[in-house]
One Martini backbone bead per residue (centre of mass of N, CA, C, O) as a GRO file, in nm:
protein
  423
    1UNK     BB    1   0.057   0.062  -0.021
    2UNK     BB    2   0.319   0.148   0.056
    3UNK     BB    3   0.619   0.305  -0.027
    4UNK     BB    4   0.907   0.289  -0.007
    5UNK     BB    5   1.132   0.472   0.179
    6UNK     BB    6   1.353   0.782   0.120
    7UNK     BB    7   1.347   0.876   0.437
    8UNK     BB    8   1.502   0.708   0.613
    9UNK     BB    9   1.533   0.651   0.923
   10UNK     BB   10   1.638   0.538   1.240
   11UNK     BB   11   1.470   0.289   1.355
   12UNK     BB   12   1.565   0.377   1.647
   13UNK     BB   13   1.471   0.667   1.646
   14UNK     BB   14   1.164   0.618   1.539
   15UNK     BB   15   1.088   0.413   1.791
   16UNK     BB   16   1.115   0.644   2.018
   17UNK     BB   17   0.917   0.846   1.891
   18UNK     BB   18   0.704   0.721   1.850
   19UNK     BB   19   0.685   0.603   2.178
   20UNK     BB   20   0.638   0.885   2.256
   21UNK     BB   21   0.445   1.010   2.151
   22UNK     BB   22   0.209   0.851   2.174
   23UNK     BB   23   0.220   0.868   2.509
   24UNK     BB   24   0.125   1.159   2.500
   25UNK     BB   25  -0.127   1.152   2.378
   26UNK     BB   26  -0.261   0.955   2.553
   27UNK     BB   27  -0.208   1.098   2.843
   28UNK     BB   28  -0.392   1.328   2.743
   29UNK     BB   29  -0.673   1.146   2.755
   30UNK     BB   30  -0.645   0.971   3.025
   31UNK     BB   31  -0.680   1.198   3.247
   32UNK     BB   32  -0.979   1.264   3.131
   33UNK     BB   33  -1.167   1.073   3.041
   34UNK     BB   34  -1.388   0.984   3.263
   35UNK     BB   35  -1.467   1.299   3.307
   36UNK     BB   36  -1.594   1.318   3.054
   37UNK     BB   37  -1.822   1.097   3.069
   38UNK     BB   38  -1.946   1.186   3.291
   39UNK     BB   39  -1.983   1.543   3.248
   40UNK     BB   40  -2.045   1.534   2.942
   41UNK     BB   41  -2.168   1.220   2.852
   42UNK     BB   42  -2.343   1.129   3.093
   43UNK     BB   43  -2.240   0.870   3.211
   44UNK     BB   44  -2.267   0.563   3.379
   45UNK     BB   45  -2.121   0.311   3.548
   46UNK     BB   46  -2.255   0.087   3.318
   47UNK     BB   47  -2.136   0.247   3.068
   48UNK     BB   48  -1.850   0.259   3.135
   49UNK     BB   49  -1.789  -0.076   3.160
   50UNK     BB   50  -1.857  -0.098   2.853
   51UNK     BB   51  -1.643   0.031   2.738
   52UNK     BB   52  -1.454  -0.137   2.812
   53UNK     BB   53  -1.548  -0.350   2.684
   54UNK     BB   54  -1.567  -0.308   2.400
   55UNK     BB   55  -1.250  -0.249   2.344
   56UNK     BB   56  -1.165  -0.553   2.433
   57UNK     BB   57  -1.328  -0.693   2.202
   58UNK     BB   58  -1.177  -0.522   1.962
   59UNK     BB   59  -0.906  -0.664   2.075
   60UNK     BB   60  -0.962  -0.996   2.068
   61UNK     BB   61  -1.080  -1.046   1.781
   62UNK     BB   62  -0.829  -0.890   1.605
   63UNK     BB   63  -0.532  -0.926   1.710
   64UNK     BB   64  -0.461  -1.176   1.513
   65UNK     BB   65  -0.497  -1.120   1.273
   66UNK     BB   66  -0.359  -0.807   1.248
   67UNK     BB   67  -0.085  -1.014   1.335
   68UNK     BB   68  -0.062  -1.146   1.034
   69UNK     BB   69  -0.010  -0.929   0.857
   70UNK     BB   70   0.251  -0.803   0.973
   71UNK     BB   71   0.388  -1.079   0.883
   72UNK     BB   72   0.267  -1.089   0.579
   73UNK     BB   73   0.315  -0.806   0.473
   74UNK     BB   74   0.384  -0.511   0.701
   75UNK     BB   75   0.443  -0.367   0.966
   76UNK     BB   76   0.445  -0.033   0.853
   77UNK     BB   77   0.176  -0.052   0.767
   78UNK     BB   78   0.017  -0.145   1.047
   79UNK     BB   79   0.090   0.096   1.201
   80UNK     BB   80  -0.021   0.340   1.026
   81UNK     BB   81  -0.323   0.211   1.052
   82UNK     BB   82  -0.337   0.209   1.362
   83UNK     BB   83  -0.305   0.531   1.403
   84UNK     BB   84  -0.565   0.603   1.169
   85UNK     BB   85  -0.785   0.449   1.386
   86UNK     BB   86  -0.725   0.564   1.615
   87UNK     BB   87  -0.737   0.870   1.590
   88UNK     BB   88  -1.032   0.852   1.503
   89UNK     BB   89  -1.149   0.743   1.754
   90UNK     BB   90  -1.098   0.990   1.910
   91UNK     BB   91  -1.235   1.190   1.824
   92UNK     BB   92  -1.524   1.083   1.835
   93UNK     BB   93  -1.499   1.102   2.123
   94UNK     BB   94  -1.470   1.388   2.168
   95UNK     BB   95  -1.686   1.529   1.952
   96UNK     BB   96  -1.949   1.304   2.061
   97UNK     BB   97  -2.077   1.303   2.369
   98UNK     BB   98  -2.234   0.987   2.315
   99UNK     BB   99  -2.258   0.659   2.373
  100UNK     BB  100  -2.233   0.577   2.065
  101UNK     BB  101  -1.998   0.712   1.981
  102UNK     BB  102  -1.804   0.627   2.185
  103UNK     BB  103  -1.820   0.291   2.140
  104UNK     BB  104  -1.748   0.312   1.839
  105UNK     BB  105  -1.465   0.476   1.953
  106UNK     BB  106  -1.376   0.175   2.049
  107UNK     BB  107  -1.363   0.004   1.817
  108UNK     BB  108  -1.141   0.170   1.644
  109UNK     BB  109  -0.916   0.165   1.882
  110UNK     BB  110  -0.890  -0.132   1.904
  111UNK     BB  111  -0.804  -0.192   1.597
  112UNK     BB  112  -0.576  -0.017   1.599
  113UNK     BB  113  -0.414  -0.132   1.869
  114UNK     BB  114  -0.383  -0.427   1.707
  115UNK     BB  115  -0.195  -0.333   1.452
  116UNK     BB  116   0.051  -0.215   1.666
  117UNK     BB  117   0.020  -0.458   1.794
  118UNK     BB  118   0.307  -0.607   1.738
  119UNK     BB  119   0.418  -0.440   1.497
  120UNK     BB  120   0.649  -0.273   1.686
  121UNK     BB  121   0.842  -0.518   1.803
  122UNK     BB  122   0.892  -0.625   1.519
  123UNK     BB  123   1.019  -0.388   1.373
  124UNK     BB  124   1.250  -0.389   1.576
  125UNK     BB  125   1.364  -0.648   1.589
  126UNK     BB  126   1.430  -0.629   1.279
  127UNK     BB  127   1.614  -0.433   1.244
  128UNK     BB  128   1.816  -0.450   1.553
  129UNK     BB  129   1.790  -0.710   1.663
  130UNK     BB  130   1.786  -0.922   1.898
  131UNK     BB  131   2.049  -0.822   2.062
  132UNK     BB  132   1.872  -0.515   2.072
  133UNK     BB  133   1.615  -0.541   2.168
  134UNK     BB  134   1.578  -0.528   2.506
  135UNK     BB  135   1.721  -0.223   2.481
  136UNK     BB  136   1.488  -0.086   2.305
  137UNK     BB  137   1.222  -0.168   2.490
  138UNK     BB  138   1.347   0.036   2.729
  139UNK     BB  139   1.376   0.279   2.596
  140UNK     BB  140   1.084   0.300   2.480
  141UNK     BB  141   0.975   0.342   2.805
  142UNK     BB  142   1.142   0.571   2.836
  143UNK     BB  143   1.011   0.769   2.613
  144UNK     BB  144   0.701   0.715   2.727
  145UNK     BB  145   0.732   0.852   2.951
  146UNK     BB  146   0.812   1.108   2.907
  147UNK     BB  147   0.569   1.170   2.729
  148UNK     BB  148   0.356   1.109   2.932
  149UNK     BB  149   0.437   1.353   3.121
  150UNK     BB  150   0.373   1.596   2.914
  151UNK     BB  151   0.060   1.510   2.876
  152UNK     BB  152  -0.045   1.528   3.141
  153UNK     BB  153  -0.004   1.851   3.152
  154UNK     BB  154  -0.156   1.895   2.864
  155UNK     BB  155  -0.409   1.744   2.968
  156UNK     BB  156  -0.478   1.974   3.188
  157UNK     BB  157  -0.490   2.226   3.057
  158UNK     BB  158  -0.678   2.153   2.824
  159UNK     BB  159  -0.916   2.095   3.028
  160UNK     BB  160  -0.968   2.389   3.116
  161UNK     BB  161  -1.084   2.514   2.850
  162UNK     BB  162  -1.180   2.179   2.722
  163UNK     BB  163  -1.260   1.868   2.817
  164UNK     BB  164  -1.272   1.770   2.506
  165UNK     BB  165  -0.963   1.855   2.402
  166UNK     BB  166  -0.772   1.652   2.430
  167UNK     BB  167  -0.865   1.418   2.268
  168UNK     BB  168  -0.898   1.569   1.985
  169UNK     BB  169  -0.563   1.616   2.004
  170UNK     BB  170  -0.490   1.318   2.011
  171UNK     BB  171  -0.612   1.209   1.752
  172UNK     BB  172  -0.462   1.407   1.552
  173UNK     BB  173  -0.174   1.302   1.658
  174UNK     BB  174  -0.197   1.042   1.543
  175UNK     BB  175  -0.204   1.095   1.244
  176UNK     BB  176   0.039   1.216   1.220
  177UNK     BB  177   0.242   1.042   1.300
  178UNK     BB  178   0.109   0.831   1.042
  179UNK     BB  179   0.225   1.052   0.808
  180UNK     BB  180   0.507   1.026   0.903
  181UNK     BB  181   0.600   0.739   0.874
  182UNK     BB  182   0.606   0.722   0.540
  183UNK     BB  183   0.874   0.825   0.475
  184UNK     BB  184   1.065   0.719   0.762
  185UNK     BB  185   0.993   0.462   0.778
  186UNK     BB  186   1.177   0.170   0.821
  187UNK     BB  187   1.204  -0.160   0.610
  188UNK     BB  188   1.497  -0.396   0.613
  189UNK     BB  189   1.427  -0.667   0.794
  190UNK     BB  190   1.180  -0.753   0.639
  191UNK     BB  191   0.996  -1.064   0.562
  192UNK     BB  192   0.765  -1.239   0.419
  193UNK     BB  193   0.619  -1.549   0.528
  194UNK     BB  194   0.519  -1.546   0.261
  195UNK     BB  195   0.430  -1.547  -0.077
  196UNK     BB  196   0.327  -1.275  -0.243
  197UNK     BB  197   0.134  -1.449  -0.424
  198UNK     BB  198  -0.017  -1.517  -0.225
  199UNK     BB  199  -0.363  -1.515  -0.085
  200UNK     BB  200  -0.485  -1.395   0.213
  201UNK     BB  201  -0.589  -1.665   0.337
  202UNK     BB  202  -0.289  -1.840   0.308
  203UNK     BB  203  -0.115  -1.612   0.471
  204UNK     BB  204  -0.309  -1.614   0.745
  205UNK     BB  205  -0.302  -1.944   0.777
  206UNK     BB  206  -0.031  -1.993   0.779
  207UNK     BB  207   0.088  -1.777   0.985
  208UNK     BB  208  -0.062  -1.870   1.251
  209UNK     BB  209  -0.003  -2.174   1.270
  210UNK     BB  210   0.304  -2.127   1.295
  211UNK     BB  211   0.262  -1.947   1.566
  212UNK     BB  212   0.123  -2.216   1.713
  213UNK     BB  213   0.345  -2.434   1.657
  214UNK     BB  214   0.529  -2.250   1.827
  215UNK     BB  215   0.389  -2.246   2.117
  216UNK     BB  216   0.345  -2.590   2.148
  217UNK     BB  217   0.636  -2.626   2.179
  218UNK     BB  218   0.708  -2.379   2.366
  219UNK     BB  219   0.661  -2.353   2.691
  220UNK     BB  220   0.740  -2.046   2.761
  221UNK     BB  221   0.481  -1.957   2.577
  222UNK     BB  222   0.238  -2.081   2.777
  223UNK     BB  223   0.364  -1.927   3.051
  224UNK     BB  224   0.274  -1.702   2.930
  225UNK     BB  225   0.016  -1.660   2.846
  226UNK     BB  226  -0.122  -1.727   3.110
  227UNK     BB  227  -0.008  -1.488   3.259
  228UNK     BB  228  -0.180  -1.265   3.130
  229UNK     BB  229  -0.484  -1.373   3.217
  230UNK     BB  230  -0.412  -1.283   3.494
  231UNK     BB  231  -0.269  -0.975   3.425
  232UNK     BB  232  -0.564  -0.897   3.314
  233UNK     BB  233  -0.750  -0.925   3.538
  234UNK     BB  234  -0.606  -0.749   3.763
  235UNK     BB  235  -0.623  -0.493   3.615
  236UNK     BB  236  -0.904  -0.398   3.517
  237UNK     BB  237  -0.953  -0.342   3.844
  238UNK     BB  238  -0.729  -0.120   3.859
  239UNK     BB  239  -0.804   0.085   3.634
  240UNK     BB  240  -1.105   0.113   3.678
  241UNK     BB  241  -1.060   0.219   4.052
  242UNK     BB  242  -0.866   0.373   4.127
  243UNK     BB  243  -1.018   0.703   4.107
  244UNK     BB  244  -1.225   0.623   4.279
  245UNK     BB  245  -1.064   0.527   4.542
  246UNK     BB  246  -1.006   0.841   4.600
  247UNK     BB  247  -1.261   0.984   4.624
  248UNK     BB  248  -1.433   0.794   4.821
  249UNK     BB  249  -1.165   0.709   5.068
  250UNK     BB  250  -1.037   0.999   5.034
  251UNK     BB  251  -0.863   1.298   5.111
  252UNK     BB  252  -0.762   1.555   4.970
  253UNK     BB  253  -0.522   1.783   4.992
  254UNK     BB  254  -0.540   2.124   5.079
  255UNK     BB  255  -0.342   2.241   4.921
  256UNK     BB  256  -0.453   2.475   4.669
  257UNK     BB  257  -0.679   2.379   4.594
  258UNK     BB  258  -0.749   2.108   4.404
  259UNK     BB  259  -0.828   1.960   4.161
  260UNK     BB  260  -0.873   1.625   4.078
  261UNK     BB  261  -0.741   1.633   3.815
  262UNK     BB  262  -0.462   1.737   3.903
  263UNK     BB  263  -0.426   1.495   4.120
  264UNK     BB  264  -0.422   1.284   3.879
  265UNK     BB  265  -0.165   1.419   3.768
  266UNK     BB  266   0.010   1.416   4.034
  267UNK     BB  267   0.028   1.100   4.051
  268UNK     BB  268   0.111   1.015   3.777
  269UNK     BB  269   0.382   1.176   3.742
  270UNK     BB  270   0.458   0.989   4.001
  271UNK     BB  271   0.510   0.749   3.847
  272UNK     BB  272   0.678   0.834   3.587
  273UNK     BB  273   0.938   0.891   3.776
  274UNK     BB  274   0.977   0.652   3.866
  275UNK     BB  275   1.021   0.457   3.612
  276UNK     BB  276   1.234   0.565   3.515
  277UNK     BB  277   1.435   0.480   3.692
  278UNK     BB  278   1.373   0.171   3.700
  279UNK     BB  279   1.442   0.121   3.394
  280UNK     BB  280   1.708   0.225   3.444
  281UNK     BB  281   1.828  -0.045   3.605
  282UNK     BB  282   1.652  -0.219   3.413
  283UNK     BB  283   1.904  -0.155   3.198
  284UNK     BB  284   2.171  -0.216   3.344
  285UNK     BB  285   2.117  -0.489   3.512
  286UNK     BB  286   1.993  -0.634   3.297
  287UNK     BB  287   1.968  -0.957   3.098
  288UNK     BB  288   1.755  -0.957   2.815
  289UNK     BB  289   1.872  -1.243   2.702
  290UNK     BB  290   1.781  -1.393   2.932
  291UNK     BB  291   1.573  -1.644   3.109
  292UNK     BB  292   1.614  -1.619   3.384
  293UNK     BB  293   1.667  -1.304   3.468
  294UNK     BB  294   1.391  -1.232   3.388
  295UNK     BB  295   1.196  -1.433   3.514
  296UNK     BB  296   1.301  -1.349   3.799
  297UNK     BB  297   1.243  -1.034   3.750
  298UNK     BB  298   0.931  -1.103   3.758
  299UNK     BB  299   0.863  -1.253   4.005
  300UNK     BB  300   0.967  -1.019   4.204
  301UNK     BB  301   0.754  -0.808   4.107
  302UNK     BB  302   0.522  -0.918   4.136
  303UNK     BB  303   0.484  -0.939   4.425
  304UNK     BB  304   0.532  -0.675   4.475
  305UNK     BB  305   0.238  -0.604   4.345
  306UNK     BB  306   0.066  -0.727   4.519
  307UNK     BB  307   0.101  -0.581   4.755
  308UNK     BB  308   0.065  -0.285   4.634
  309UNK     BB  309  -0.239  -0.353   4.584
  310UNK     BB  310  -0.352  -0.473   4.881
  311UNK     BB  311  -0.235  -0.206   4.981
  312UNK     BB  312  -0.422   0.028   4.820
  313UNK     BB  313  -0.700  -0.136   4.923
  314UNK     BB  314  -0.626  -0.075   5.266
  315UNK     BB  315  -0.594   0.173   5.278
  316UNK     BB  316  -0.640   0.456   5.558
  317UNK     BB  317  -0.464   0.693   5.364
  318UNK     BB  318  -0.341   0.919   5.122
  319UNK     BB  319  -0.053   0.831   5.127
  320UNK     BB  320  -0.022   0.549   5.130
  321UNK     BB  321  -0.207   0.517   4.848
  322UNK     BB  322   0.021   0.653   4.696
  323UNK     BB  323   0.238   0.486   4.709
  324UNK     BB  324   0.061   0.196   4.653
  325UNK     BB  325   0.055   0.301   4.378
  326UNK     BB  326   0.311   0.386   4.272
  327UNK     BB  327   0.436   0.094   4.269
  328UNK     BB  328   0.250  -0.035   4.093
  329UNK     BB  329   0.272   0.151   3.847
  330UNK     BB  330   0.580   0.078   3.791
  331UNK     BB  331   0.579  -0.247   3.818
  332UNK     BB  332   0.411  -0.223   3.538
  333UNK     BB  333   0.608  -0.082   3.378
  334UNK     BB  334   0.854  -0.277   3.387
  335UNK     BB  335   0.738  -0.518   3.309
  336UNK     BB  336   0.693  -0.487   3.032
  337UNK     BB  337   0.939  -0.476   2.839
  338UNK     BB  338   1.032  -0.729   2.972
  339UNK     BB  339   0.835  -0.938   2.855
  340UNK     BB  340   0.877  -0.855   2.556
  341UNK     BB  341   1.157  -0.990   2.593
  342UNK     BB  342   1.087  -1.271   2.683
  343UNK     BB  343   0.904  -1.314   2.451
  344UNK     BB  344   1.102  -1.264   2.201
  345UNK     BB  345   1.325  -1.518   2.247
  346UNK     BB  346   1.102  -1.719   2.104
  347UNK     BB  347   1.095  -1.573   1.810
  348UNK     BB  348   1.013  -1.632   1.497
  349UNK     BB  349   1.014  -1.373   1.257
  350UNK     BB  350   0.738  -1.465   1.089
  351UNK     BB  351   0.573  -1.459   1.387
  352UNK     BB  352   0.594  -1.237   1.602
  353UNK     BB  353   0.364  -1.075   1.585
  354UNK     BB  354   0.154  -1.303   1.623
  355UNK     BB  355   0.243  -1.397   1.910
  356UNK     BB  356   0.199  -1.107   2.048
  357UNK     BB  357  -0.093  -1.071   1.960
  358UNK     BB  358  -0.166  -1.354   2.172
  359UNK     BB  359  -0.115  -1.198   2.411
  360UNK     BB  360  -0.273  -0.973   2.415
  361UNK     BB  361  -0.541  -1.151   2.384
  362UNK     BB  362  -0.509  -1.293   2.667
  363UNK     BB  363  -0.510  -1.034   2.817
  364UNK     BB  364  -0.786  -0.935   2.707
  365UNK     BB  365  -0.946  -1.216   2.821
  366UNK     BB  366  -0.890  -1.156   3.106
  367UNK     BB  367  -1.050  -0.859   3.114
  368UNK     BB  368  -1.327  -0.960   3.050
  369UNK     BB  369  -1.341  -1.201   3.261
  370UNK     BB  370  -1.232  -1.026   3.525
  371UNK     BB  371  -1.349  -0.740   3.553
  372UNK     BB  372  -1.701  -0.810   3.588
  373UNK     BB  373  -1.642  -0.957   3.862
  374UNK     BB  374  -1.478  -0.721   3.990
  375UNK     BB  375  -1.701  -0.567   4.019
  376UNK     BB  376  -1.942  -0.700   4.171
  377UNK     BB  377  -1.758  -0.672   4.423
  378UNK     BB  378  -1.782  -0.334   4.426
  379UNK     BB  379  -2.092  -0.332   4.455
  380UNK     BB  380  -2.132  -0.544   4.717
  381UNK     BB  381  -1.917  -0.474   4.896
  382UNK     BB  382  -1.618  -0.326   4.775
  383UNK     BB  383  -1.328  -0.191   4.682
  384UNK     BB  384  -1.129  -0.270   4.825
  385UNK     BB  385  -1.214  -0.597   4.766
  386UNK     BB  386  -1.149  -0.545   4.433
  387UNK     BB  387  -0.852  -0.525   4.485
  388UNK     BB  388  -0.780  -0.727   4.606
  389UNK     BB  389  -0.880  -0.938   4.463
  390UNK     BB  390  -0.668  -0.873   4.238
  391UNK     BB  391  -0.474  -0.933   4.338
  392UNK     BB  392  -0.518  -1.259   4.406
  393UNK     BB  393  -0.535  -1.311   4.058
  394UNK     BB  394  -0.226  -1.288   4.014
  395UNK     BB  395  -0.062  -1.506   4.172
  396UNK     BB  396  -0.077  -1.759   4.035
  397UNK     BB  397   0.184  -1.647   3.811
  398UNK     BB  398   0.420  -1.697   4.017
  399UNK     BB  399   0.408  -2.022   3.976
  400UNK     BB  400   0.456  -2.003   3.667
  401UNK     BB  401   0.726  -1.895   3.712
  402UNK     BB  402   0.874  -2.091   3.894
  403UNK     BB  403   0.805  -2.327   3.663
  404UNK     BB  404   1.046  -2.227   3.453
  405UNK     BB  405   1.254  -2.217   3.659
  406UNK     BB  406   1.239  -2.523   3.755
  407UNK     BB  407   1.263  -2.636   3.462
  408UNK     BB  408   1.444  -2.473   3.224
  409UNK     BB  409   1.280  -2.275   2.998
  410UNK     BB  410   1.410  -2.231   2.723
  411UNK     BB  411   1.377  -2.000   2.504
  412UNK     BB  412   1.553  -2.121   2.335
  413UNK     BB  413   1.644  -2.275   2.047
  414UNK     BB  414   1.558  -2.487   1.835
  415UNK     BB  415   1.350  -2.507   1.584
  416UNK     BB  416   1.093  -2.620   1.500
  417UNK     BB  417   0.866  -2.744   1.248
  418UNK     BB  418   0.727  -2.597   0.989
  419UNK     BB  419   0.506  -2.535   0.775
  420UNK     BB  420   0.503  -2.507   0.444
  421UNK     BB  421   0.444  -2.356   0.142
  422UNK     BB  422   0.389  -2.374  -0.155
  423UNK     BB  423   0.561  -2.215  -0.417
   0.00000   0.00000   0.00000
């Protein structure tokens, strides 16, 4: 669809820009996304959490085949493909504020999220090598980071003048962003998983197959994809309730007399200037290439995640739960780039984005499926409940992170043998 860039900058510095201006714009838009929904566009808890299925099944339903285009077709096709559906779906929400235009504009936004995710991580692999890969998404989150904190200004700013401002803004923004990319984005490490003469159903099936007969191979990526399933149930009722569980249950501090969107904003920038630290640690520190040391250094944070999810829902004071929300999200910040080295090392070139696909769907219907039960809990007995009870859903986990470690499942090795399609 694209030609070859004839001004193709730096892999590495594209994915940078990339992976930081992305972070910036999604940041000014949810920090007062849920603000804007109940405000502006009247909606209800039951409606709020609507928006967030419909999200989540148009991220489970699309992810894999997405992520087999990626791999059959073009990683940058994909990825800017994704960035002008996701703005578009963003417009939509901040411009027309009832419930039926938000709902569709969560699932433009879910199959956007669909084509960049996994066709992101596959186009750096591919440029820069595996084995500068997993430096690639530590710098990659702390662009993201940086990005980030940005946003959260720009979109407290913006929310002043008017509230669906950040969102129509960071819509726009996505689009240019993939506007950007068509000319500068290089893609000379990419191969196509089969013959370009073959038409979309055989290279489509092929592809996914390839996949799926690599997951059934190698025990370490069906341990992550476990990992995924609970650690997707226990975020989405830790993200749906955070903010709700500030309001209700704790008294914000009262010099400067700040809107809570304000404190919402330093809540988020504290989080976010924690991350940058801690990912450059294990940037310093981990190798990233290593199956043991990458898996002992995920079972260790996850712990400490629960811990800090089970303390930010049992605090009695505002200090106390700003730290242990602090922390969680810190150490959630940390997972994401260890995890997709993680699993980065076990994937074959042809099918990497398609098995990060993979995951990400599995992560999607974890929060599908665990999200309105942990609801449930939140209306019946109380938030504190729900949340407790999502770290508790974590846990599972780390018995599975444990079970890789105890069992020495290498990342690498062999290559299966996947099925060939006739030329």
């Amino acid at each position: 669809m694209f030609a070859r860039p004839d001004r193709a900058l730096s892999a590495y510095r594209v994915y940078l820009a990339m992976t930081g201006t992305s972070a910036l714009f999604f940041a000014m838009l949810s920090t007062i996304g849920a603000v804007y929904m109940v405000k502006m566009a009247g909606l209800g808890p039951l409606q709020l959490v609507l928006v967030g299925t419909t999200l989540e099944a148009a991220a489970f339903l699309f992810e894999v085949p997405t992520g087999v285009v990626a791999d059959a077709y073009s990683r940058r096709l994909s990825i800017v493909v994704g960035m002008f559906l996701s703005g578009a779906g963003f417009v939509l929400w901040g411009a027309v504020p009832h419930f039926a235009a938000i709902l569709l504009a969560q699932v433009l936004w879910g199959i956007g999220l669909t084509f960049t995710s996994g066709a992101q991580e596959a186009w750096i692999a591919d440029e820069v090598g595996e084995a500068r890969a997993g430096h690639a998404f530590l710098r990659g989150a702390q662009a993201g980071q940086a990005g980030a904190l940005a946003g959260i200004v720009a979109g407290v700013v913006l929310a002043c003048i008017r509230l669906n401002l950040p969102i129509v803004v960071a819509g726009l923004g996505y689009v240019a962003l993939g506007l950007f990319l068509i000319p500068f984005m290089p893609e000379r490490g990419f191969a196509p998983s089969v013959h370009r003469d073959h038409s979309l159903g055989r290279k489509l099936s092929h592809t996914l197959t390839a996949g799926a007969r690599l997951v059934w191979a190698r025990p370490v990526l069906l341990t992550i994809l476990g990992i995924a399933a609970f650690s997707g149930a226990a975020s989405e009722a830790f993200d749906r309730l955070w903010e709700v569980h500030f309001l209700t249950s704790f008294a914000f501090p009262s010099p400067g007399n700040l809107d809570p969107i304000a404190w919402f904003g330093i809540l988020n920038a504290g989080a976010l200037l924690l991350s940058v630290g801690a990912t450059e640690v294990a940037h310093r520190r981990l190798d990233t290439t290593s199956h043991a040391a990458v898996a002992a250094t995920l079972l260790g944070t996850n712990l400490l995640l629960i811990g800090a999810m089970a303390a930010f829902g049992l605090a009695g004071g505002f200090g106390l739960a700003a730290g242990a929300f602090w922390t969680a999200r810190v150490l959630r910040r940390v997972n994401l780039p260890l995890t997709t080295a993680w699993l980065n090392q076990s994937l074959a070139p042809g099918v990497r984005a398609t098995v990060i696909s993979m995951h990400s769907q599995v992560d999607a219907l974890g929060q599908i499926a665990g999200g309105p039960l942990l609801g449930v809990v939140a209306g019946a007995v109380s938030i504190r409940a729900a949340i407790v009870a999502a770290a508790a859903v974590l846990a599972p986990a780390l018995a599975l992170y444990a079970r890789t470690l105890r069992g020495g499942e290498a990342a690498v090795g062999v290559e299966p043998t996947l099925a060939r399609e006739p030329e």
